[in-house]
N, C-alpha and C positions, 0 to 999 in steps of 0.2 A: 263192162258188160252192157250191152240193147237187150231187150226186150220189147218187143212190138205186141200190144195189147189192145182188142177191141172188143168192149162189154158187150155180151147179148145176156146172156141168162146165166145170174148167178147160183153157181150150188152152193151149198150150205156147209159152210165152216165156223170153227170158234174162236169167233172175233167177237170182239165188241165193236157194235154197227150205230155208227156214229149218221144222224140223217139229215142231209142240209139242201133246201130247198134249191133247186135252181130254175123255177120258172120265168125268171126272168134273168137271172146273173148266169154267167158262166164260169167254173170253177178258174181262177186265177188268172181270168183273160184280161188283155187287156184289152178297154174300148175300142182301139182306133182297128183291131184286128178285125173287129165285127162278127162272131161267129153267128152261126141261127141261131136267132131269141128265141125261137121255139123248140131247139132242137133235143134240150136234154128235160124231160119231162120231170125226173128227180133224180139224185145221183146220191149214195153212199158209202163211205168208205170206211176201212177197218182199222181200229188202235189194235196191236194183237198183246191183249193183255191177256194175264192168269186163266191158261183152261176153265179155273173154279168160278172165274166170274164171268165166263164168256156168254155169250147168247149164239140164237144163233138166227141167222142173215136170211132176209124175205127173198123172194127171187123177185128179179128188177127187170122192168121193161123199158127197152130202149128202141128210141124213135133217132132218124138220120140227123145229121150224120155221127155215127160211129166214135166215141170220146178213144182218144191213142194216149196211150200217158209209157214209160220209161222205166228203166232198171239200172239206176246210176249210183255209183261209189259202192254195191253192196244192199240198198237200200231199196227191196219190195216196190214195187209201183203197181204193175200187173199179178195178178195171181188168179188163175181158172178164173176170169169174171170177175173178182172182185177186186176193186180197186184200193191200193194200199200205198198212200203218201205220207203215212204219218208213223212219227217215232214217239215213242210217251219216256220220259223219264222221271226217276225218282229221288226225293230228297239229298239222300247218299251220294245219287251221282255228282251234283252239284256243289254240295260244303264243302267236300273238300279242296274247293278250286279258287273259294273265297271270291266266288262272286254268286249273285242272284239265279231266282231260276229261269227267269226270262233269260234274262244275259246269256248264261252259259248253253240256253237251247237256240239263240240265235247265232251265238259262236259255230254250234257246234253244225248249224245247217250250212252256214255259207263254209263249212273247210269240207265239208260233204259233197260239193254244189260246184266249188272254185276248180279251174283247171287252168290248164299249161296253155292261155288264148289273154289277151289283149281283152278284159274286160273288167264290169264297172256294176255297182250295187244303187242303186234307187229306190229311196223309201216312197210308198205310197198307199194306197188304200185298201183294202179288202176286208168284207161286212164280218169272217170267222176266224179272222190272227190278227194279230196285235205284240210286237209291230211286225209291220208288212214289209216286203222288198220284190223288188224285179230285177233281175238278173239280162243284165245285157252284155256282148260281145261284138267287137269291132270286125265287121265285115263289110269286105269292096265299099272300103271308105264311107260305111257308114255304122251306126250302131243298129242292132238289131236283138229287141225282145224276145229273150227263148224264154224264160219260167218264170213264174209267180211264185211267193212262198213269204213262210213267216210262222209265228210262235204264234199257236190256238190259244184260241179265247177261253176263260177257264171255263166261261156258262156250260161253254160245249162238255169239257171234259165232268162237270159237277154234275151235270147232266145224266153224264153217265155213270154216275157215282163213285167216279175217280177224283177226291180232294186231296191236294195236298201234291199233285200233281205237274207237269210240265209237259206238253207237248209241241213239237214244231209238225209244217206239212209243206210240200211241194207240190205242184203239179204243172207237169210239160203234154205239151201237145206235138207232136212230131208235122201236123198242117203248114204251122210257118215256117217252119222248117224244111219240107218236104217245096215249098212256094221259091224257094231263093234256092237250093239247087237244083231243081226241073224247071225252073222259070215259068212257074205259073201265075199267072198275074192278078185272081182273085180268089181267095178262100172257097167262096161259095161254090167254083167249080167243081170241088170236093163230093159234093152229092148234087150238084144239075144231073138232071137226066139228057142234055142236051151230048149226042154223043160226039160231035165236032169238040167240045170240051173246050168251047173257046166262044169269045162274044159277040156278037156281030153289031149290039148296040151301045151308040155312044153314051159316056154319061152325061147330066148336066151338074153344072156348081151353084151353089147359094152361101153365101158369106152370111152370118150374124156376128154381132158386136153387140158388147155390153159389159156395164161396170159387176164386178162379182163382190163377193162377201165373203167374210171370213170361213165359212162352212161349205163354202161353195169347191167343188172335186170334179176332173175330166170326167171319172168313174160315172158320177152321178149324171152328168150332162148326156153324155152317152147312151146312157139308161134313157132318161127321155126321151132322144133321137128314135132309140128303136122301138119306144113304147107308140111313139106316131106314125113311123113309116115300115115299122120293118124288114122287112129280105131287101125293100128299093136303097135302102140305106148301105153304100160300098164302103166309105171312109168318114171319119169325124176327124180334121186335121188343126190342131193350135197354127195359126200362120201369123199371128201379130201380141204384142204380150207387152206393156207399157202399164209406170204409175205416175202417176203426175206429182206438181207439187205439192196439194193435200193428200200425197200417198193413197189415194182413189189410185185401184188397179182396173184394166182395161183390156180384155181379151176379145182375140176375132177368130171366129174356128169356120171354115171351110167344109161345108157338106156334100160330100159327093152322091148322089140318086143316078141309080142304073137297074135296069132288070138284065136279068139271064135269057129270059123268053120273049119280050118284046120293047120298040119304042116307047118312050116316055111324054106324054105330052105337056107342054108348057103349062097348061091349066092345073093338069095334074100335080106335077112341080110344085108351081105357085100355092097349090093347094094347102097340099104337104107341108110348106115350109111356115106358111100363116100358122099353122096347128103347132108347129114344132115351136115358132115362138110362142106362141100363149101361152103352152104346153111348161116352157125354160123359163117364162115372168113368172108362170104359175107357181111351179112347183120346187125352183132353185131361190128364188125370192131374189134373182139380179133386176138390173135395172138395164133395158135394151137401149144399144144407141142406132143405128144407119143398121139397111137391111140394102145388100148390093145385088 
């Protein structure tokens, strides 16, 4: 079962309204897709616990573009406005399966989540589950990122005054999706107002290198790209990836800068990309090597 869901104003149901910033993160994205850093002003979504302890849901305001999220295995995503990725489970479900609670909510997302395609599980980061995974499928020879997901963090759920708890969450976006079978070739077309829906300006490229650190994550790097350039920023790409003989790691990521509405100027560029280093010495604590 699809379901096609796009939040405008949520009515008021009894949920428990779990509320997670995304003024700068986008729920379960990953970097290199680049959605608008400005786009989703706040986003919250529903555990659908015990009527007795429900609350109930603020009406939310949403700025472009438009969050699409899914209605897969059986499993709520959409509901009138409110968005519902998340399953809560309890003690019981879990003992008897002799394993943990973590464990058995991460089992039980990916047999949820898994289908009859050619795909592949990827741990990685995300600031409200733990642990996290990406879901990818092999398509026209290549792999391709459809969802984020992973076992919530208890803060979240203790929060709500749910202990003793377990929850998992997903969230798909149907944009890159919708990108590889209409063959659109940037996200952001998505809400341009440009009604040719197509770009007429080139991008340019600027490579950084530099050694990382143990704490150092794409997730994060990405963050500060958008934090310096935003909407000019199209891709953040790993293109080089080496450790040497004192296991010093060495990464080189490829930044793509384009607008939707007009040329770009080299100054401009150049601008940008000095910021965006300061910006990645400053606040990743790597250490920069060659800027190409």
């Amino acid at each position: 079962m699809l379901t096609y869901f796009r939040g405008a104003t949520a009515r008021h149901h009894h949920f428990m309204a779990v509320a997670i910033s995304l003024a700068q993160a986008t729920l379960f994205s990953k970097p290199s897709i680049l959605l608008h850093r400005k786009a989703i002003n706040g986003f919250s979504f529903s555990i659908p616990f015990s009527s007795s302890s429900a609350q109930k849901i603020q009406t939310h305001k949403w700025r472009q573009p438009v969050v699409s999220v899914l209605e897969l295995g059986g499993v709520k995503v959409g509901r009138d406005g409110v968005m519902e990725g998340v399953r809560v489970f309890f003690p019981g479900d879990w003992e008897t399966s002799g394993m943990d609670g973590t464990s058995y909510a991460a089992e039980d997302l990916k047999k949820c989540l898994e289908g009859n395609v050619e795909m592949r599980w990827i741990d990685t980061y995300f600031p409200f589950t733990n642990p996290s995974f990406e879901l990818e499928i092999y398509f026209q020879e290549k792999w391709l990122e459809v969802l984020g997901c992973g076992v919530t963090e208890q803060e979240i759920l203790q929060k709500s005054g749910k202990t003793g708890n377990v929850a998992r969450a997903f969230g798909l976006g149907l944009e890159p999706l919708a990108m590889v079978l209409f063959g659109i070739p940037d996200i952001r077309l998505f809400w341009s107002t440009d009604e040719r829906f197509t770009s007429q300006y080139p991008p340019c490229y600027k490579d950084m290198s530099f050694w990382i650190n143990e704490s150092f994550t794409e997730n994060n790097l990405c963050e500060v790209v958008r934090g310096v350039a935003g909407d000019l920023v199209e891709e953040v790409q790993l293109i080089n990836n080496f450790t040497n003989k004192k296991r010093m790691t060495s990464q080189c990521y490829r930044i793509a800068y384009r607008s939707m509405e007009r040329s770009l100027t080299d100054s401009e560029i150049n601008e940008l990309q000095w910021n965006v280093r300061e910006q990645v010495q400053s606040k990743l604590k790597v250490v920069l090597r060659l800027d190409f």
